[in-house]
N, CA, C and O atoms as a GROMACS GRO file, in nm:
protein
  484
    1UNK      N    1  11.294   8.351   7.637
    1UNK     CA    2  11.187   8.322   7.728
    1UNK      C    3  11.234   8.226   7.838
    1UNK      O    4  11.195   8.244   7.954
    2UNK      N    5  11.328   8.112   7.802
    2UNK     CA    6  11.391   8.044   7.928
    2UNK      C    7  11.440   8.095   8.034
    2UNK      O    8  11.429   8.056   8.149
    3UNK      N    9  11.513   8.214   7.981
    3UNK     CA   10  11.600   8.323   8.048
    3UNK      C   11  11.527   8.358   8.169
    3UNK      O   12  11.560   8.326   8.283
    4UNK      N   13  11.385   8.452   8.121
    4UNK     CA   14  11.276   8.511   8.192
    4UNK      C   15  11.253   8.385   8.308
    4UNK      O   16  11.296   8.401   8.422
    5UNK      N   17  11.194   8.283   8.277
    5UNK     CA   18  11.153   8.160   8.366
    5UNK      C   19  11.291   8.144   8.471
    5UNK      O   20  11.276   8.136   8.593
    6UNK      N   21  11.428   8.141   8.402
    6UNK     CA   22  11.503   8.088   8.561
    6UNK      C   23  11.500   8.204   8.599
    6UNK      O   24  11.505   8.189   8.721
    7UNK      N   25  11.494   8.336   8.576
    7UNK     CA   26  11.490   8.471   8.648
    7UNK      C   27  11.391   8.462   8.740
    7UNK      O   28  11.410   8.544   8.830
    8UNK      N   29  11.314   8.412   8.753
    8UNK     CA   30  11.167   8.412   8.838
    8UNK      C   31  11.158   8.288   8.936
    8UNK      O   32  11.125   8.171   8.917
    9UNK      N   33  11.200   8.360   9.053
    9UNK     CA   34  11.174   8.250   9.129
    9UNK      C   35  11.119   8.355   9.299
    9UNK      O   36  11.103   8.475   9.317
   10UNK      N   37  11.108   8.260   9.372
   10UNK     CA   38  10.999   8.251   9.502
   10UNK      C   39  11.118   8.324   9.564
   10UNK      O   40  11.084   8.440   9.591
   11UNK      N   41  11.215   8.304   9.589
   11UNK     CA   42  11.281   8.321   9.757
   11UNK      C   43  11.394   8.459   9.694
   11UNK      O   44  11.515   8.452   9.714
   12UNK      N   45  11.338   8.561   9.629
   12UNK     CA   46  11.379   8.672   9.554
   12UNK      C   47  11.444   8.767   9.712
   12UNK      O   48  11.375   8.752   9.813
   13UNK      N   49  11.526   8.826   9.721
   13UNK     CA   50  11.597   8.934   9.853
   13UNK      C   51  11.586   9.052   9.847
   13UNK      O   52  11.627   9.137   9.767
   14UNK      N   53  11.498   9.056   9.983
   14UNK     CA   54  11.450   9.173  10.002
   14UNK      C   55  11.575   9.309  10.046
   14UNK      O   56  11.670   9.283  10.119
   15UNK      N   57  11.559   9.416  10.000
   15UNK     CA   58  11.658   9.526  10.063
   15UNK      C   59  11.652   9.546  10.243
   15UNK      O   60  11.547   9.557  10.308
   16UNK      N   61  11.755   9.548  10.285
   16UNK     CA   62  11.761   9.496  10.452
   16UNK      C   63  11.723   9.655  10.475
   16UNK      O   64  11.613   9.700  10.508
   17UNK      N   65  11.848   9.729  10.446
   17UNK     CA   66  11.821   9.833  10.475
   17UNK      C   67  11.800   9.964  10.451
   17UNK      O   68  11.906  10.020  10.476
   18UNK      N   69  11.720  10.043  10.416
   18UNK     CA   70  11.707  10.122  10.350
   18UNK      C   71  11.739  10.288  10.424
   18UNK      O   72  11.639  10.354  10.448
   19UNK      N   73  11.824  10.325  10.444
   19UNK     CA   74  11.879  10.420  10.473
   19UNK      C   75  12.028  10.487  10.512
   19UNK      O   76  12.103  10.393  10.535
   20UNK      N   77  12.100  10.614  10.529
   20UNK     CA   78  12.196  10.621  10.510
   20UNK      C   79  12.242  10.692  10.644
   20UNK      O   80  12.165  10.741  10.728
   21UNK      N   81  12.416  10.688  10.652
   21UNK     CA   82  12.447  10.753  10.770
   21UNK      C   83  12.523  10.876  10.742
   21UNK      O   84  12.525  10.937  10.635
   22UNK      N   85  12.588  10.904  10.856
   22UNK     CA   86  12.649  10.998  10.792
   22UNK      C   87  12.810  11.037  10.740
   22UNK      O   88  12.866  11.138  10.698
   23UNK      N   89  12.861  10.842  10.777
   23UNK     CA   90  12.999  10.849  10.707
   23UNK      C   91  12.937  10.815  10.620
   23UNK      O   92  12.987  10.717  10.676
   24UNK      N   93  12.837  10.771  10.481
   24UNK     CA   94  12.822  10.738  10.408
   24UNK      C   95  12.800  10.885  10.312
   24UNK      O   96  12.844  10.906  10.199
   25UNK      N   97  12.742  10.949  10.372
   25UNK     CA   98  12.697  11.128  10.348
   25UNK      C   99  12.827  11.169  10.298
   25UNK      O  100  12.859  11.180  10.179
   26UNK      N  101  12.926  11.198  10.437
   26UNK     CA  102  13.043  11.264  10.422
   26UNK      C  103  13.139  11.220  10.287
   26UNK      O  104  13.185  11.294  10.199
   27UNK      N  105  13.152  11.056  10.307
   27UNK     CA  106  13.225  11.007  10.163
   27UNK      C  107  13.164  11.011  10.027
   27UNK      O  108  13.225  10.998   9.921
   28UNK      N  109  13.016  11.032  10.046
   28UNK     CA  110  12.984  11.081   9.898
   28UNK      C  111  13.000  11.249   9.897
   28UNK      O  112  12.989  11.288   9.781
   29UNK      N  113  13.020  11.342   9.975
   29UNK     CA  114  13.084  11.479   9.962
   29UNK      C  115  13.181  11.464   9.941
   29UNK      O  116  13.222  11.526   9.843
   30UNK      N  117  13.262  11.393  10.000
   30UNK     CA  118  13.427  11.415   9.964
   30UNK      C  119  13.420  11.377   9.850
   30UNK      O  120  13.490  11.459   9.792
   31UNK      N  121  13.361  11.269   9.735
   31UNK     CA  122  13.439  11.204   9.637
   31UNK      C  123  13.359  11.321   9.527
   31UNK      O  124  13.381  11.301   9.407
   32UNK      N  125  13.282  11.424   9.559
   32UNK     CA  126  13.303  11.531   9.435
   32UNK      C  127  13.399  11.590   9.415
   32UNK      O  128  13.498  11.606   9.487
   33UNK      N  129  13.376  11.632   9.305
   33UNK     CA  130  13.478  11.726   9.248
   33UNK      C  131  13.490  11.854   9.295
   33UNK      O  132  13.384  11.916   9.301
   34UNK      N  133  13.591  11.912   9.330
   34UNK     CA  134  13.540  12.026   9.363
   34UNK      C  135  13.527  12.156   9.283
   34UNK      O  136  13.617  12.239   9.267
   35UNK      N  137  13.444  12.160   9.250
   35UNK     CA  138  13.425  12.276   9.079
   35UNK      C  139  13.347  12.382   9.208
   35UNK      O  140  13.279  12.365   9.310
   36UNK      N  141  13.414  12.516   9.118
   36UNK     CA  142  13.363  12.594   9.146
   36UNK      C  143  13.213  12.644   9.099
   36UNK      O  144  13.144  12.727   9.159
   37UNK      N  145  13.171  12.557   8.953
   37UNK     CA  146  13.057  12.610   8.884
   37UNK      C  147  12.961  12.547   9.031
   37UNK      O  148  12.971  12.460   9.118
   38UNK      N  149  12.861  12.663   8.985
   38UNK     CA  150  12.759  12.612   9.066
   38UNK      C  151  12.658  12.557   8.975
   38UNK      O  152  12.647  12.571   8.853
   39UNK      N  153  12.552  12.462   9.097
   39UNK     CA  154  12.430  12.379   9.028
   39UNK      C  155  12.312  12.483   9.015
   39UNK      O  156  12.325  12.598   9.057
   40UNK      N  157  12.174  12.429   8.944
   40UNK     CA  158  12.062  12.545   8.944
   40UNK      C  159  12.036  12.636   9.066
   40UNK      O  160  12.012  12.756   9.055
   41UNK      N  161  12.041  12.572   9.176
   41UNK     CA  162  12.014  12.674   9.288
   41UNK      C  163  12.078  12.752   9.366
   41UNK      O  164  12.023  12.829   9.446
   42UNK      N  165  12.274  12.734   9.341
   42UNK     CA  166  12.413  12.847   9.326
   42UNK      C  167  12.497  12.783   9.451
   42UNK      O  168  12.576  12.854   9.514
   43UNK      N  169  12.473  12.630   9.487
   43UNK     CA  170  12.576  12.589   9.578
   43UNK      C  171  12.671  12.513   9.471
   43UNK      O  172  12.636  12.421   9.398
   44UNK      N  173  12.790  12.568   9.479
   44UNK     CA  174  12.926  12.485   9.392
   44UNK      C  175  12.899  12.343   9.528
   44UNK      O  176  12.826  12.320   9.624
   45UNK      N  177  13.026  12.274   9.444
   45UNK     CA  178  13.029  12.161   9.517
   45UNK      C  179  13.192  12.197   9.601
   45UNK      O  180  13.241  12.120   9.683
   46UNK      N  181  13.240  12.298   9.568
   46UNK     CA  182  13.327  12.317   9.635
   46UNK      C  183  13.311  12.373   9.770
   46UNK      O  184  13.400  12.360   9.854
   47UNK      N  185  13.157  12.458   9.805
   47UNK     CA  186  13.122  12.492   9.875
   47UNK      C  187  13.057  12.444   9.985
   47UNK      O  188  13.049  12.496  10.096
   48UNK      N  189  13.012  12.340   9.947
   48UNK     CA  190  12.955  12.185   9.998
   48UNK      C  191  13.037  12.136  10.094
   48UNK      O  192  13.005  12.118  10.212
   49UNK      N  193  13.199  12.103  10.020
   49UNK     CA  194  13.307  12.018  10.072
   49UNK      C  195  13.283  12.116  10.196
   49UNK      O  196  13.209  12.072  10.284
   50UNK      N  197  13.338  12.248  10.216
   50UNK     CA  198  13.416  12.289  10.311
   50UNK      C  199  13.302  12.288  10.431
   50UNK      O  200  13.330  12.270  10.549
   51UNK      N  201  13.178  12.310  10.384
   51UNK     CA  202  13.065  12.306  10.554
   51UNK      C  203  12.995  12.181  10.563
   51UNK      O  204  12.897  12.166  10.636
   52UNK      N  205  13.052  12.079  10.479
   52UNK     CA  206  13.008  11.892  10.458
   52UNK      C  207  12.917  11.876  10.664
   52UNK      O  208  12.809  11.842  10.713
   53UNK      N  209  13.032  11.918  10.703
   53UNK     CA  210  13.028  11.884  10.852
   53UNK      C  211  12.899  11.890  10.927
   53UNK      O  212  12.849  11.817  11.013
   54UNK      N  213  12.858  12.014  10.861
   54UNK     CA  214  12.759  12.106  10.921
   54UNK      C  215  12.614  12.044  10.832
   54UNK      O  216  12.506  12.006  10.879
   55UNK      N  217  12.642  12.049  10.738
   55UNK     CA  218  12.491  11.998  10.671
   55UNK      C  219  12.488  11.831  10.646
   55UNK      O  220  12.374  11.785  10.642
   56UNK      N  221  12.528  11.796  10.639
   56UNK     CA  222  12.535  11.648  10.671
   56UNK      C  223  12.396  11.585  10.730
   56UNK      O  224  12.314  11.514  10.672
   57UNK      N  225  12.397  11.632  10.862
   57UNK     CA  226  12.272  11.610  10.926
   57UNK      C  227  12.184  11.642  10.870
   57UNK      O  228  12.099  11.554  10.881
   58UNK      N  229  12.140  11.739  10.798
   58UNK     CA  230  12.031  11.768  10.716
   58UNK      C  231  12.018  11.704  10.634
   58UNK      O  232  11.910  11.647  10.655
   59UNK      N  233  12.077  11.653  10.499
   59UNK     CA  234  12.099  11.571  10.466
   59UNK      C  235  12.078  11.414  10.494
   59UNK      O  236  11.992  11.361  10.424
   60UNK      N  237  12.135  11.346  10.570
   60UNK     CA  238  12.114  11.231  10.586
   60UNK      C  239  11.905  11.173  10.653
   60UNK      O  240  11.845  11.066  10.644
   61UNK      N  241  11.855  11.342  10.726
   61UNK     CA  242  11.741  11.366  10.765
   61UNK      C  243  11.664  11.315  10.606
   61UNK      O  244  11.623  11.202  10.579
   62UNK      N  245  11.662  11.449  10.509
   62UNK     CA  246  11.581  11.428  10.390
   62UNK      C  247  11.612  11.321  10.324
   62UNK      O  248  11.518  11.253  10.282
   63UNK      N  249  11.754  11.277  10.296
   63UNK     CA  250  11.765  11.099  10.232
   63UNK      C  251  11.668  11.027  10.311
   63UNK      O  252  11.553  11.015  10.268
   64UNK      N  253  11.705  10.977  10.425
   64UNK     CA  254  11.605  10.887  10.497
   64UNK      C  255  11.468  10.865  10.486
   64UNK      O  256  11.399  10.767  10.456
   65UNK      N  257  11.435  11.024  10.529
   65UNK     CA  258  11.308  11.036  10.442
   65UNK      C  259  11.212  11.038  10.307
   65UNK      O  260  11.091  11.049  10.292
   66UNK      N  261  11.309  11.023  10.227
   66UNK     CA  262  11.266  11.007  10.098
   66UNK      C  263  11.288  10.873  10.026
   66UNK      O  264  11.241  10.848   9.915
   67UNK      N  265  11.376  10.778  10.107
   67UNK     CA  266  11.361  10.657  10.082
   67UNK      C  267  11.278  10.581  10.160
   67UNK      O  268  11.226  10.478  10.117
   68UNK      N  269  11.260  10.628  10.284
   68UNK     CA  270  11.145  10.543  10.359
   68UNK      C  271  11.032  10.593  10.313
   68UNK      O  272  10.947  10.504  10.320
   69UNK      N  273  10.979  10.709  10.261
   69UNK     CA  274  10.868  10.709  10.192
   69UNK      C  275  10.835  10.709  10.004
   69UNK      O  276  10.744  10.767   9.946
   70UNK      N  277  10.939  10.628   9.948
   70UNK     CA  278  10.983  10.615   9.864
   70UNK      C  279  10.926  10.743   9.738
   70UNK      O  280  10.896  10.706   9.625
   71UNK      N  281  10.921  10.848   9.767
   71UNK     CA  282  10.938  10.979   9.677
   71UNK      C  283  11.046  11.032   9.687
   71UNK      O  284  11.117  11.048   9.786
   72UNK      N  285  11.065  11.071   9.548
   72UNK     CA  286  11.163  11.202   9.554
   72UNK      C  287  11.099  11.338   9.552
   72UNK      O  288  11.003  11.370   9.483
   73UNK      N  289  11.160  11.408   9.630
   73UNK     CA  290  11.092  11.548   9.605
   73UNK      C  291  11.140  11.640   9.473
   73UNK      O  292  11.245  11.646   9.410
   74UNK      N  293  10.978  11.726   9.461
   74UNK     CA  294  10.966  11.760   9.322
   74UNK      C  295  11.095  11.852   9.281
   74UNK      O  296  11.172  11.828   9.189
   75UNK      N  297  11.102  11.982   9.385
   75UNK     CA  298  11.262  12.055   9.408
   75UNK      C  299  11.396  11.974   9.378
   75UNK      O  300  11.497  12.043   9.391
   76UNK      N  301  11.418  11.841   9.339
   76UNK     CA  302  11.501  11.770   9.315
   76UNK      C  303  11.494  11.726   9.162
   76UNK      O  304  11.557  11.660   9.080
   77UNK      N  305  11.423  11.773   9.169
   77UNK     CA  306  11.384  11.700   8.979
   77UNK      C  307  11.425  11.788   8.902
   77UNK      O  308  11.435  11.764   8.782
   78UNK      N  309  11.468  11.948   8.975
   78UNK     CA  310  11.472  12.074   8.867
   78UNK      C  311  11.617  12.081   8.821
   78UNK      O  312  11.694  12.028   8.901
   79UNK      N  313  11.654  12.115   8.749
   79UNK     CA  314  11.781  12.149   8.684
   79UNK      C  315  11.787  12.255   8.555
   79UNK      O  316  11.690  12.275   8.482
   80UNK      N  317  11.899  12.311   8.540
   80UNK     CA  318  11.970  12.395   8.467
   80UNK      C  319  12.036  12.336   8.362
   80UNK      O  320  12.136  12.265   8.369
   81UNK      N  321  11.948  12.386   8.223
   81UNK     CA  322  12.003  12.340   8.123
   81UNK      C  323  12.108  12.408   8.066
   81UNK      O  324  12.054  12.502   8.008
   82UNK      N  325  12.228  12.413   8.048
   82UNK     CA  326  12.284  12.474   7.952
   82UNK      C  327  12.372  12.457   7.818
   82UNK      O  328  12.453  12.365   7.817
   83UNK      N  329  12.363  12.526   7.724
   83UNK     CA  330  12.428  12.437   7.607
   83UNK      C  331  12.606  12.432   7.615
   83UNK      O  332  12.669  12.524   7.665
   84UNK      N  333  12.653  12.342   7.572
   84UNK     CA  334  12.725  12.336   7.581
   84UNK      C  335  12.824  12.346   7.439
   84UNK      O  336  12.788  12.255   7.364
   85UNK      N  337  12.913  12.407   7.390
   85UNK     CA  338  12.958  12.396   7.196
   85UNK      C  339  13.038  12.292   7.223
   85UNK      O  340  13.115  12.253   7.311
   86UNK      N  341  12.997  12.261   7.120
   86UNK     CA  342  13.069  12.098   7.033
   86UNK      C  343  13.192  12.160   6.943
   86UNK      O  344  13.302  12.191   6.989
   87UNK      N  345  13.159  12.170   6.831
   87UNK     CA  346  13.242  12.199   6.727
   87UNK      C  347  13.138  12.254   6.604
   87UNK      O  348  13.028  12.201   6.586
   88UNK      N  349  13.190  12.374   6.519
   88UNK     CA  350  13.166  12.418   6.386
   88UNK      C  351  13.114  12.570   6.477
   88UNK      O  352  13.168  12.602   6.583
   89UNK      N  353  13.030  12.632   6.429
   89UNK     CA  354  12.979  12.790   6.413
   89UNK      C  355  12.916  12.777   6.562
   89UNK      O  356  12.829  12.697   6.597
   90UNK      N  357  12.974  12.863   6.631
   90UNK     CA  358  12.940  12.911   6.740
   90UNK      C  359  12.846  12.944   6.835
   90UNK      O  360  12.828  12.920   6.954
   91UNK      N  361  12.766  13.039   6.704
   91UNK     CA  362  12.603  13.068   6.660
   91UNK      C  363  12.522  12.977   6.647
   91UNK      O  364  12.420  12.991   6.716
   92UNK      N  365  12.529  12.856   6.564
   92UNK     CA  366  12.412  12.756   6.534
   92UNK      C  367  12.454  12.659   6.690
   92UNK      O  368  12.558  12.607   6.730
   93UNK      N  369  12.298  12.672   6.752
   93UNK     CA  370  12.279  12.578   6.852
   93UNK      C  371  12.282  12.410   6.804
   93UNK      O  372  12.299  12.328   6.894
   94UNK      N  373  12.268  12.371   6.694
   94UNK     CA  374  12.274  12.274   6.645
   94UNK      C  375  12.439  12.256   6.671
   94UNK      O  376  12.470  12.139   6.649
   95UNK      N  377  12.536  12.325   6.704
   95UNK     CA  378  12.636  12.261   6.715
   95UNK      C  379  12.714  12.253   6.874
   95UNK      O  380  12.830  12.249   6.916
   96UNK      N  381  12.581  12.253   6.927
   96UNK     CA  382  12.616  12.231   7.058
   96UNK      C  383  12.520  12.113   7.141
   96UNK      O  384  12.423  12.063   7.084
   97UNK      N  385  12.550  12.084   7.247
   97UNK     CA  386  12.499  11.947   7.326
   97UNK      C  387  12.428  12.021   7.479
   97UNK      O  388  12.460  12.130   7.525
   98UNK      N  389  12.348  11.947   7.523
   98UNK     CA  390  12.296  12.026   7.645
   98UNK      C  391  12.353  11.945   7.796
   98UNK      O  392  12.366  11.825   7.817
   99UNK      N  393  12.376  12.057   7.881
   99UNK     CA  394  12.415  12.033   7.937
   99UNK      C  395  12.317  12.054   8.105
   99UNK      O  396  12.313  12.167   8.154
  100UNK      N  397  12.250  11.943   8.172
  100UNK     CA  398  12.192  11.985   8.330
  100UNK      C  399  12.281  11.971   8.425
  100UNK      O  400  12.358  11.878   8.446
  101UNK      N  401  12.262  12.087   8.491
  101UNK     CA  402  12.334  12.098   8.611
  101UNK      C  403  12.208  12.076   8.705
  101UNK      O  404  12.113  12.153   8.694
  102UNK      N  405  12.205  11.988   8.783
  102UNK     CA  406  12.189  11.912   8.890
  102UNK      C  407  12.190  11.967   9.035
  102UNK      O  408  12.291  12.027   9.070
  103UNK      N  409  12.083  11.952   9.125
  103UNK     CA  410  12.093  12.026   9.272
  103UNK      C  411  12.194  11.904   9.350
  103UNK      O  412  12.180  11.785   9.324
  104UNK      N  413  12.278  11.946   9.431
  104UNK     CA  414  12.352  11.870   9.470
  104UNK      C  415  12.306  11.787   9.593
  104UNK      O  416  12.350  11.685   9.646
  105UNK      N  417  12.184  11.880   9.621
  105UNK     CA  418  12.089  11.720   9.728
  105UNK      C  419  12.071  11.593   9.658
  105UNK      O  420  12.092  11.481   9.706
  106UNK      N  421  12.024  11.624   9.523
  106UNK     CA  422  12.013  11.488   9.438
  106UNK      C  423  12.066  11.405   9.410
  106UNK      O  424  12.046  11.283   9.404
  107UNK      N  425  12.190  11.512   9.376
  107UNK     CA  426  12.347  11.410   9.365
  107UNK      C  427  12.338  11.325   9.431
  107UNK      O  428  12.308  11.211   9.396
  108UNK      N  429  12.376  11.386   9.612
  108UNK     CA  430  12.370  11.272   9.696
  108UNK      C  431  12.280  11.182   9.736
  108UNK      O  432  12.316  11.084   9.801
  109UNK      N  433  12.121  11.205   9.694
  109UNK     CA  434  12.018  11.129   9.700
  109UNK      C  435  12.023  11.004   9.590
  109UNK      O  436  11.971  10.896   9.618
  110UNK      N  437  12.100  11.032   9.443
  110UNK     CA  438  12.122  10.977   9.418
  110UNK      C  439  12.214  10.851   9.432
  110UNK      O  440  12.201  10.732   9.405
  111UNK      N  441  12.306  10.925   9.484
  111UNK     CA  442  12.457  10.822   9.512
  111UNK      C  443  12.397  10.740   9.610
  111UNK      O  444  12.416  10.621   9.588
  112UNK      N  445  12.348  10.760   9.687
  112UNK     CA  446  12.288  10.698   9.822
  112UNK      C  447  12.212  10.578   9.762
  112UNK      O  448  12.225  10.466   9.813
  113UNK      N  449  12.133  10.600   9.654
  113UNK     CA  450  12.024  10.496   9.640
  113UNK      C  451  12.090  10.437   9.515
  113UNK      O  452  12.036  10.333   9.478
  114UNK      N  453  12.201  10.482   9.436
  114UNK     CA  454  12.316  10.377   9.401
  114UNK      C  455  12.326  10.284   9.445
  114UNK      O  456  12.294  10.173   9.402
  115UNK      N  457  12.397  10.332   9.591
  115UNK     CA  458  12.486  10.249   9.684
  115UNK      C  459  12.425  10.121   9.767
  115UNK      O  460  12.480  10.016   9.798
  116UNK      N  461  12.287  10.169   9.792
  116UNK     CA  462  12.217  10.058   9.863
  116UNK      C  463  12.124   9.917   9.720
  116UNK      O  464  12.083   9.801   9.728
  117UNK      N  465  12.129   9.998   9.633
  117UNK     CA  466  12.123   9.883   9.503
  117UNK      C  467  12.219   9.823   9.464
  117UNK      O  468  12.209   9.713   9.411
  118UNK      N  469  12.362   9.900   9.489
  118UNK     CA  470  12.462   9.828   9.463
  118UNK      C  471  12.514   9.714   9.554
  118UNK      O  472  12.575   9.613   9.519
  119UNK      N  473  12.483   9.746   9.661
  119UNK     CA  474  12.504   9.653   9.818
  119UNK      C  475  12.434   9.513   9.792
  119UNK      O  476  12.467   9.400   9.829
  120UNK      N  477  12.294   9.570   9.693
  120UNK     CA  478  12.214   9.452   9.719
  120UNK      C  479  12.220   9.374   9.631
  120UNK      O  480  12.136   9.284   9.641
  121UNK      N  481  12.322   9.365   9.497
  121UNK     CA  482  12.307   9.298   9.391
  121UNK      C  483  12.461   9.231   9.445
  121UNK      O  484  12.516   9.143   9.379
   0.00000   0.00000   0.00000
């Protein structure tokens, strides 16, 4: 409970800025991987890298917007489950782990709102 009390104080820092550009865009494209699997909606991330250039702007548009109006959109929430085998019988799903594949707007919506929590701590 002491802990809680010095944690709490008046002159707490506010986030300066809340939005992203588009060398910040581009270097979170480059630092994927480039897998050919694709995410639920069939863009690989390899496919990403090579037209980065081109959608970028779109991109950095819907980030902005979804942190200045602090929602995520619902189309971002969806993902592709698939199982993945562990080890023992092939057949029993019990011996496998699940696996979401992720829309890769999110990715970067995510990394983005990483990055500006990470800035701020």
């Amino acid at each position: 409970m002491k802990l809680l009390n010095k944690l709490k104080t008046d002159n707490t820092a506010e986030i300066k800025s809340i939005s992203t550009t588009e060398i910040e865009i581009m270097n979170i494209i480059k630092s994927f991987k480039p897998k050919n699997s694709a995410e639920c909606k069939g863009t690989s991330c390899k496919l990403l890298k090579c037209c980065a250039h081109i959608t970028s702007t779109s991109f950095i548009h819907i980030c902005n917007s979804s942190l200045k109006s602090g929602k995520y959109r619902e189309r971002l929430k969806y993902s592709t489950v698939k199982p993945i085998y562990k080890k023992g019988n092939k057949t029993n799903m019990m011996h496998s782990r699940p696996n979401s594949l992720l829309t890769t707007l999110s990715k970067i919506l995510q990394r983005v709102m990483f990055n500006i929590l990470n800035q701020h701590l």
